[in-house]
C-alpha positions, 0 to 999 in steps of 0.5 A: 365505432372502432375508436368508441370500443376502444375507449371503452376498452380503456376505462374497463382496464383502468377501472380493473388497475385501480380497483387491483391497485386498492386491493393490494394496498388494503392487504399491505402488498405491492401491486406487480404491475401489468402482464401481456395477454395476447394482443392486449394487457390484463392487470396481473394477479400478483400482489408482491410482498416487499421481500419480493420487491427485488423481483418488481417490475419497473418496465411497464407499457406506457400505451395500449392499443386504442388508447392515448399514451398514459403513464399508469401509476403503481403503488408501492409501499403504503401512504399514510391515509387521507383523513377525509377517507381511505384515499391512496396517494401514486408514486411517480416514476422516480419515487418508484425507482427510488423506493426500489433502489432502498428497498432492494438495498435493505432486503439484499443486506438482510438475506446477506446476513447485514452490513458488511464489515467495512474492513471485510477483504481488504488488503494492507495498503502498501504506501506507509513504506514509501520513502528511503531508508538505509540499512547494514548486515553481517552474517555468513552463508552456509556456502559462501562464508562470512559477509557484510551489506550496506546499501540503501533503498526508496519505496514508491508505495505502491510495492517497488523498490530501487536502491544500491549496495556493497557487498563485501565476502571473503575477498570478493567486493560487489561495490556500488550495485544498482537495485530494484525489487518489489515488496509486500506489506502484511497488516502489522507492518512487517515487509517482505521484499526481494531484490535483484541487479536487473539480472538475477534475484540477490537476496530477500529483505524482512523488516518491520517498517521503523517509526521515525529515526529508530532502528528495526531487525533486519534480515538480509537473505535469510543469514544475516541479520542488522539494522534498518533504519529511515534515511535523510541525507538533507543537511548532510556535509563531507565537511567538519569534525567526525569520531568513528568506529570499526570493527571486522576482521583485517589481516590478522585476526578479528579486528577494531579500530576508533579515532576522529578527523577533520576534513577541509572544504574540499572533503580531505581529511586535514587532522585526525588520529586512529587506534587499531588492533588486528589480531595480536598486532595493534597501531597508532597513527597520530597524523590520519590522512584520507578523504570523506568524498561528496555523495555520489547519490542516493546517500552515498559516497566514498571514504579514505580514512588511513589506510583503508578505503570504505563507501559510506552511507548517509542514516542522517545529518550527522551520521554515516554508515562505513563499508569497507572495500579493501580486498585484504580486510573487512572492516565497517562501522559508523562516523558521527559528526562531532 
């Protein structure tokens, strides 16, 4: 008797789900399913507008009380008719989570206004830094007087940097200083950095980021300013014939110089002659003497050339930046091999 009842009790609900799921369709809705009424399930009174499709509920209750385990279908959005008569075609569970899935899409893009721009919020990539690069700068400090830097660095992308320099200020000489820092890259190129000795912050960098061998402006702490540029030490040698130009201040006065050397294999300048005012003093040297030692790492190295002692920095394969490290002089320039 009991098991009569209910199967009784079963038809009655999937006759009253069918005959609501048919009157949805006819109105262009969306049947919302079932709702819970004491100990049984009544269909709902809720046929759903696909703006309300977000709000559709996908849990439903696979059996009832006194019935066999059945799946119920839900109609979603409309089927194309049978043209033998009006019959309607259900959605299995997953066209159901698919259909939702697109429609939830397209009605939360909608209320937001459309797609989002895909360049919405995004910052700048940091990785079109990444590489070495070698740089030089004079200027003068308010509170420390005039100065030169050379050094170079090596950005991993992802906004570290590692490098060394020298530093020459009246007559103290901060040479071969290990660096590391960070850096931010804005969305036109422009980089900001700050550097440190491990210890203390020496100076901020700003750049834009040169594009193949070229230079770009380059200002160092804020007052001194020169010239940055992509650093390749490969094929680089001590070894051959180099012109070169100084400039600076010696002992007497503003100063400059120019010449040219040849080294042997071992780097030792082996030929070479120089021109050199200091001030109202000026010299020749006929016979130049000196070394253009092998780098130490990254890019640089040391140089004796005549009477004055400088670390060079390697921009290319043949050419070298020149710091002086003399005490009583500071001089820098360039050598280019000949």
């Amino acid at each position: 008797m009991q098991a009569a009842k209910a199967t009784l009790q079963s038809r009655a609900f999937s006759q009253s789900v069918y005959f609501k799921l048919i009157d949805c369709y006819e109105q262009g809705l969306i049947f919302d399913g079932v709702s819970q009424n004491g100990g049984g399930f009544l269909p709902s009174n809720g046929c759903k507008s696909a703006e309300a499709v977000l709000r559709w509920r996908t849990k439903i209750p696979q059996s009832f009380p006194g019935s066999e385990s059945r799946a119920i279908d839900f109609l979603g959005p409309r089927k194309q008719r049978d043209k033998a008569g009006g019959s309607v075609l259900a959605m299995t569970s997953t066209q159901r989570l698919r259909c939702l899935i697109t429609l939830g899409t397209i009605a939360f893009a909608v209320a937001c206004g459309g797609r989002p721009s895909p360049h919405a919020n995004t910052r700048p990539t940091l990785d079109p830094l990444r590489g070495s690069y070698v740089f030089f700068a004079n200027g003068s400090d308010p509170r420390k007087g005039d100065y030169f830097v050379a050094g170079s660095f090596t950005a991993d992308g992802r906004g570290n940097l590692s490098g060394v320099q020298d530093l020459k200020r009246g007559l103290i000489v901060d040479s071969g200083v290990e660096l590391e820092g960070t850096y931010q890259l804005d969305a036109i190129g422009t980089v900001n950095a700050s550097i440190s000795d491990g210890t203390e912050t020496l100076a901020a960098l700003t750049f834009v980021i040169p594009s193949g061998s070229e230079k770009t402006a380059f200002l160092y702490n804020g007052t001194a300013t020169g010239t940055v540029q992509r650093q390749n030490t490969s094929g680089f040698s001590n070894v051959g014939k180099f012109d070169f130009k100084l400039s600076g201040k010696g002992e007497e006065g503003e100063a400059s110089a120019s010449g040219s050397f040849a080294t042997a294999a071992t780097g030792e300048i082996s030929d070479g002659t120089e021109e050199l005012e200091d001030g109202v003093f000026s010299r020749t040297t006929d016979v130049l003497t000196g070394q253009l030692g092998t780098q130490l790492g990254r890019g640089r190295g040391v140089a004796i050339i005549g009477l004055h002692k400088f670390s060079y920095y390697v921009v290319s394969p043949n050419q070298i930046i020149l710091a002086g490290l003399d005490r009583s002089t500071s001089l820098f320039g360039t050598a280019t091999a000949q």
